[in-house]
MMTF fields as JSON, N, C-alpha, C and O atoms, coordinates in Angstrom:
{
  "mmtfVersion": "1.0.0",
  "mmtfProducer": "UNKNOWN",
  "numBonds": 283,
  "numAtoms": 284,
  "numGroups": 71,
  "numChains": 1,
  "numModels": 1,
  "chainsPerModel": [1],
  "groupsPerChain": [71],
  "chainIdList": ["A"],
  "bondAtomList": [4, 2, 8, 6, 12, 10, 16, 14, 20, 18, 24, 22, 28, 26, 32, 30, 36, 34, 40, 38, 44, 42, 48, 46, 52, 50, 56, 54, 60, 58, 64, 62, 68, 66, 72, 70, 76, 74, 80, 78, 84, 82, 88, 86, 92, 90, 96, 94, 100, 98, 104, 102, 108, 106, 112, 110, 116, 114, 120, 118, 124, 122, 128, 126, 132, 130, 136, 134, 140, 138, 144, 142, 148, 146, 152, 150, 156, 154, 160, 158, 164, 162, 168, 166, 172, 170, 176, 174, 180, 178, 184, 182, 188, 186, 192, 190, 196, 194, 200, 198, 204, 202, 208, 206, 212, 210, 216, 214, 220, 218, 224, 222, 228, 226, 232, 230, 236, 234, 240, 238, 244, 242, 248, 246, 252, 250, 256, 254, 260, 258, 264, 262, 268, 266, 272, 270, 276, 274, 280, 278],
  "bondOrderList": [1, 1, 1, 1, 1, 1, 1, 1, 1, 1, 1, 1, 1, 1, 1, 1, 1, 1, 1, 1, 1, 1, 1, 1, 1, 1, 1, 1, 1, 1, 1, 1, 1, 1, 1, 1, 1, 1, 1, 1, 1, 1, 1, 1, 1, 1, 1, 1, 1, 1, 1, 1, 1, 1, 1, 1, 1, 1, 1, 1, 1, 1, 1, 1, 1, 1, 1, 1, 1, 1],
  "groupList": [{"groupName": "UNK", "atomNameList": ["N", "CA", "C", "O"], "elementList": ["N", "C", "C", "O"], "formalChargeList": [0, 0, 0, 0], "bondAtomList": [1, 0, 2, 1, 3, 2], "bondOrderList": [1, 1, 2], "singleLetterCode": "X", "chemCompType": "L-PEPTIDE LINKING"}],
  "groupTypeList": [0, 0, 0, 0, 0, 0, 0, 0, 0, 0, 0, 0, 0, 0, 0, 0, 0, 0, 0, 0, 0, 0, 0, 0, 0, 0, 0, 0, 0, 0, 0, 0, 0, 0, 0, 0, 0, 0, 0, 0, 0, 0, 0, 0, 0, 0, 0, 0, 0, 0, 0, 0, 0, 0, 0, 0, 0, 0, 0, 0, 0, 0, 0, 0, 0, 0, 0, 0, 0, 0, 0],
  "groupIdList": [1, 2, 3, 4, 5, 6, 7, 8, 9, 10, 11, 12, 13, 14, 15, 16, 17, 18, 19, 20, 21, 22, 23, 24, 25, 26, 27, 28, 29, 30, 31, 32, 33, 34, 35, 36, 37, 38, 39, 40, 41, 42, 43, 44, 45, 46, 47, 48, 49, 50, 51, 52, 53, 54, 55, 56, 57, 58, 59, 60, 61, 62, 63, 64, 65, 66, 67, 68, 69, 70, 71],
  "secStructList": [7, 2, 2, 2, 2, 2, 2, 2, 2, 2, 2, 2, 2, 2, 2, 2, 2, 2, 6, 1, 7, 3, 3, 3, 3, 3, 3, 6, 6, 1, 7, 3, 3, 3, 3, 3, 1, 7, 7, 3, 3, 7, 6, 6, 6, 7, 3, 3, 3, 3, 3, 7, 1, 1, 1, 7, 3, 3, 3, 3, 3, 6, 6, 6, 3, 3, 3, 3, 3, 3, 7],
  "xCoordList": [-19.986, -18.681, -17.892, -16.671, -18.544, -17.726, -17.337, -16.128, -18.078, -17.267, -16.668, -15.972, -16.331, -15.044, -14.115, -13.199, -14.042, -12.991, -12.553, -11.356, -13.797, -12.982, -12.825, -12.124, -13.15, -12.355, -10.64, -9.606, -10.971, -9.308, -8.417, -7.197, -8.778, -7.921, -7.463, -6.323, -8.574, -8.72, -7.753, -6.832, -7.727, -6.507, -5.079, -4.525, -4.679, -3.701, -3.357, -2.205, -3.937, -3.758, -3.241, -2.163, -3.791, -3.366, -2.261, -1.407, -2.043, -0.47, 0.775, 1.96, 0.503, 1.773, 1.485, 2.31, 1.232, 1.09, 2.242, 3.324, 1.74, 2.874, 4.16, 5.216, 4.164, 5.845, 6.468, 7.349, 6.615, 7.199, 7.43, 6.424, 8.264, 8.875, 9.189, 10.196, 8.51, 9.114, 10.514, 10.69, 11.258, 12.932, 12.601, 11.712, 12.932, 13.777, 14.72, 15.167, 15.77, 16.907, 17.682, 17.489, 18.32, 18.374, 20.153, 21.095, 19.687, 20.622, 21.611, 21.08, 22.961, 23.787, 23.393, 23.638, 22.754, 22.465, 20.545, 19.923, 20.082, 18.769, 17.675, 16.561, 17.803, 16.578, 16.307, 17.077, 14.856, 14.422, 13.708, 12.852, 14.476, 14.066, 13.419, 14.018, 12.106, 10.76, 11.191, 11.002, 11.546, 11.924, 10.381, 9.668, 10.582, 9.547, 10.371, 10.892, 10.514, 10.852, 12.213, 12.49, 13.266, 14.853, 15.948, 16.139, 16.534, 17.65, 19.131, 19.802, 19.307, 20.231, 22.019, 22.405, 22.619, 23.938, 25.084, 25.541, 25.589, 26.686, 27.85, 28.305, 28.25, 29.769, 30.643, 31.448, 31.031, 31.769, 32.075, 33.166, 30.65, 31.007, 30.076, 29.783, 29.878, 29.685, 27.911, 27.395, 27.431, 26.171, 25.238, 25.664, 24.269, 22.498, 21.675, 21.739, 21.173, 19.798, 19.056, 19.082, 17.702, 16.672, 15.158, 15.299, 14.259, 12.448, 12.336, 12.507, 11.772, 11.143, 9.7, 9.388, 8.703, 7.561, 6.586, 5.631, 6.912, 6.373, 6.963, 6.294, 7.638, 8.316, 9.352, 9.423, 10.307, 11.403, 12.368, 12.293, 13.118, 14.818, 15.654, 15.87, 16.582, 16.866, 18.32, 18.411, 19.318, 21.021, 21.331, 20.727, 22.296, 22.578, 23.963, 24.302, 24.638, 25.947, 26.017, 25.329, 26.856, 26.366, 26.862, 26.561, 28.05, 28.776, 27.918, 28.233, 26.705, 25.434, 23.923, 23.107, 24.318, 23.688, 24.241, 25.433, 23.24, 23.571, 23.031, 23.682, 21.856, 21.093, 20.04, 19.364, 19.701, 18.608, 17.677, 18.116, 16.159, 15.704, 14.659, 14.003, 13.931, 12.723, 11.759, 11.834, 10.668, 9.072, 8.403, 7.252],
  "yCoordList": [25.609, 26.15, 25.157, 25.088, 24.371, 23.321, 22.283, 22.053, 21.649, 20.752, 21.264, 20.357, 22.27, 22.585, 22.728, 21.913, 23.326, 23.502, 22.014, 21.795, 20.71, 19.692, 19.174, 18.164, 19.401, 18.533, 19.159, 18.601, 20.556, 20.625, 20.197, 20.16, 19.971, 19.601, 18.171, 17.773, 17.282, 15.773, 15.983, 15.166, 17.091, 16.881, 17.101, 16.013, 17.785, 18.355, 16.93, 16.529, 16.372, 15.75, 14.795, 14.438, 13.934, 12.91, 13.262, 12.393, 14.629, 15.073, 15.157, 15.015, 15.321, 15.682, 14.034, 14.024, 13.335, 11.531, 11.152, 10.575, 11.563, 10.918, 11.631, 11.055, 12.738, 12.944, 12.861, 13.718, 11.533, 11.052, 9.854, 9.426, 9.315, 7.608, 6.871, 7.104, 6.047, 4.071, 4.054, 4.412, 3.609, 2.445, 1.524, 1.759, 0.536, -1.009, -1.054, -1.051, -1.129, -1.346, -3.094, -3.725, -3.714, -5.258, -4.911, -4.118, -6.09, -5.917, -6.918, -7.613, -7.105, -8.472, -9.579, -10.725, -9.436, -10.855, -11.472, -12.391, -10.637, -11.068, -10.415, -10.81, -9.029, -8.815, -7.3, -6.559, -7.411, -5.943, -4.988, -5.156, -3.81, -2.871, -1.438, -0.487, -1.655, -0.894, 0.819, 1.053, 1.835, 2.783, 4.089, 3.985, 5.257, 6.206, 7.356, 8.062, 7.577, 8.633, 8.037, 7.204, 8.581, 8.134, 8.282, 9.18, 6.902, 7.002, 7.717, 7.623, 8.382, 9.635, 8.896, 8.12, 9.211, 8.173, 9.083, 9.6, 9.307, 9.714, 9.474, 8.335, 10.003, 9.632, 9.944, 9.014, 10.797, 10.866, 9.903, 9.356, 9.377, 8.582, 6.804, 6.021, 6.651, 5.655, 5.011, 4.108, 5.669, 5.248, 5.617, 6.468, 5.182, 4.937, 5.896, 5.693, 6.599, 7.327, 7.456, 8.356, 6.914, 6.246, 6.534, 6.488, 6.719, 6.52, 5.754, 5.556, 4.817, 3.413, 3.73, 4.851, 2.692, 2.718, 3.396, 4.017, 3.231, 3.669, 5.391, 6.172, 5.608, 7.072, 7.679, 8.752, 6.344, 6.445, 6.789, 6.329, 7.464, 7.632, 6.842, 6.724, 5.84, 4.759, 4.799, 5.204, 4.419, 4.372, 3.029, 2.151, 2.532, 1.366, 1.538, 2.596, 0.518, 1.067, 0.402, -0.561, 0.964, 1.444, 0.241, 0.033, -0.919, -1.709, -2.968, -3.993, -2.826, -3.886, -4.169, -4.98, -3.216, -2.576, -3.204, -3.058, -4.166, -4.622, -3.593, -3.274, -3.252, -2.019, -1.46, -2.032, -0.352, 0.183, 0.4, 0.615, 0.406, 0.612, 0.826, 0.152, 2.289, 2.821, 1.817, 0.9, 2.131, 1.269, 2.136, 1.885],
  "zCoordList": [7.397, 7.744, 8.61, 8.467, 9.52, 10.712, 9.313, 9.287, 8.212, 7.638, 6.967, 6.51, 6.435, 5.638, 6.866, 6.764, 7.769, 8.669, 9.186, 9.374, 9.478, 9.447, 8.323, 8.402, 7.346, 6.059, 5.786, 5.419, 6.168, 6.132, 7.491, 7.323, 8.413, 9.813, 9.4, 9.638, 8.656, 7.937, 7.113, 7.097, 6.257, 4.839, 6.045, 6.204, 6.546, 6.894, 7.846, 7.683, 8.51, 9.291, 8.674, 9.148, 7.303, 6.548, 5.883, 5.706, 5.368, 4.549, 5.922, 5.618, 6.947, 7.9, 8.23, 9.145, 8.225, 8.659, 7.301, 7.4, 6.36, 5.041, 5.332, 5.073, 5.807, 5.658, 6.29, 6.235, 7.714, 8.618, 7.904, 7.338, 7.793, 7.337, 8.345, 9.014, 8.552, 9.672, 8.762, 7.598, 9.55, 8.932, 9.514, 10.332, 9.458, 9.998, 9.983, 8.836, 11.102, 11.586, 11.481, 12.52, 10.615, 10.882, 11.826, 11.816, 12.489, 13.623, 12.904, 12.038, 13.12, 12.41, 13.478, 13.102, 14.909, 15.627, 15.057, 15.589, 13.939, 13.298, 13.874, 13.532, 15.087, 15.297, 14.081, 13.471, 14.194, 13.386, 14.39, 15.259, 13.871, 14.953, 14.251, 13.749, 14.405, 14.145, 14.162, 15.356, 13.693, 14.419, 13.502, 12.503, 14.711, 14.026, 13.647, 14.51, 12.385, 11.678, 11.782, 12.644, 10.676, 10.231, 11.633, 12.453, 11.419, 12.684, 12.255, 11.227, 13.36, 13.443, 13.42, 14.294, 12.608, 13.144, 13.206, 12.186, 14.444, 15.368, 14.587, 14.691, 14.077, 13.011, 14.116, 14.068, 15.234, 16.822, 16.981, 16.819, 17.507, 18.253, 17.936, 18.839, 16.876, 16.467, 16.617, 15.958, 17.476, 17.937, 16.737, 15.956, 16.559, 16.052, 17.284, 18.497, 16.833, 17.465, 17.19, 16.351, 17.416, 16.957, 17.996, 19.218, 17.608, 18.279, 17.65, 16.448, 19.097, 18.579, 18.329, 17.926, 18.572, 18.288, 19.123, 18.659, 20.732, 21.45, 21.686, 22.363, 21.35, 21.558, 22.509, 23.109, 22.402, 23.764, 22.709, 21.57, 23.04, 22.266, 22.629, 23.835, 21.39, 22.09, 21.379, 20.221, 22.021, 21.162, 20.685, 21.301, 19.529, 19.588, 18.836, 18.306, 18.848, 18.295, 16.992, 16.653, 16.331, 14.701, 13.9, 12.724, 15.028, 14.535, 14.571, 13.967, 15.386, 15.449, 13.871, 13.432, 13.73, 12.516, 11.509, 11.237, 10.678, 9.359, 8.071, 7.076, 8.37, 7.436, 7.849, 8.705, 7.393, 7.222, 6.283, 5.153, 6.477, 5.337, 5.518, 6.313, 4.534, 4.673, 4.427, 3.608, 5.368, 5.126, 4.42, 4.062]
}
């Protein structure tokens, strides 16, 4: 009974891991910026909202931004 209960905590754990997506952010001055899960973009007020890698919420402005693109 304990390995079926961890073989499913194991499945569940590996299906909620796939349905978060990394982006890369390319900046127009050449840096790439790693982000966790899709960056949020402020049509207001122009800004990028974004989790980086470590899990800080971070802004950037949207006019720095050359593209994005899923990993």
């Amino acid at each position: 009974m304990k390995w079926i209960t961890g073989a499913a905590i194991a499945t569940m754990v590996v299906l909620l891991s796939g349905c978060s997506s990394n982006y890369v952010m390319a900046t127009k001055d050449g840096h790439m910026i790693m982000t966790d899960g899709k960056p949020q973009i402020d049509k207001e007020t122009g800004l990028v909202k974004y989790t980086d890698q470590a899990g800080n919420e971070l802004q950037i402005n949207g006019d720095e931004i050359s593209s994005i693109i899923e990993r």
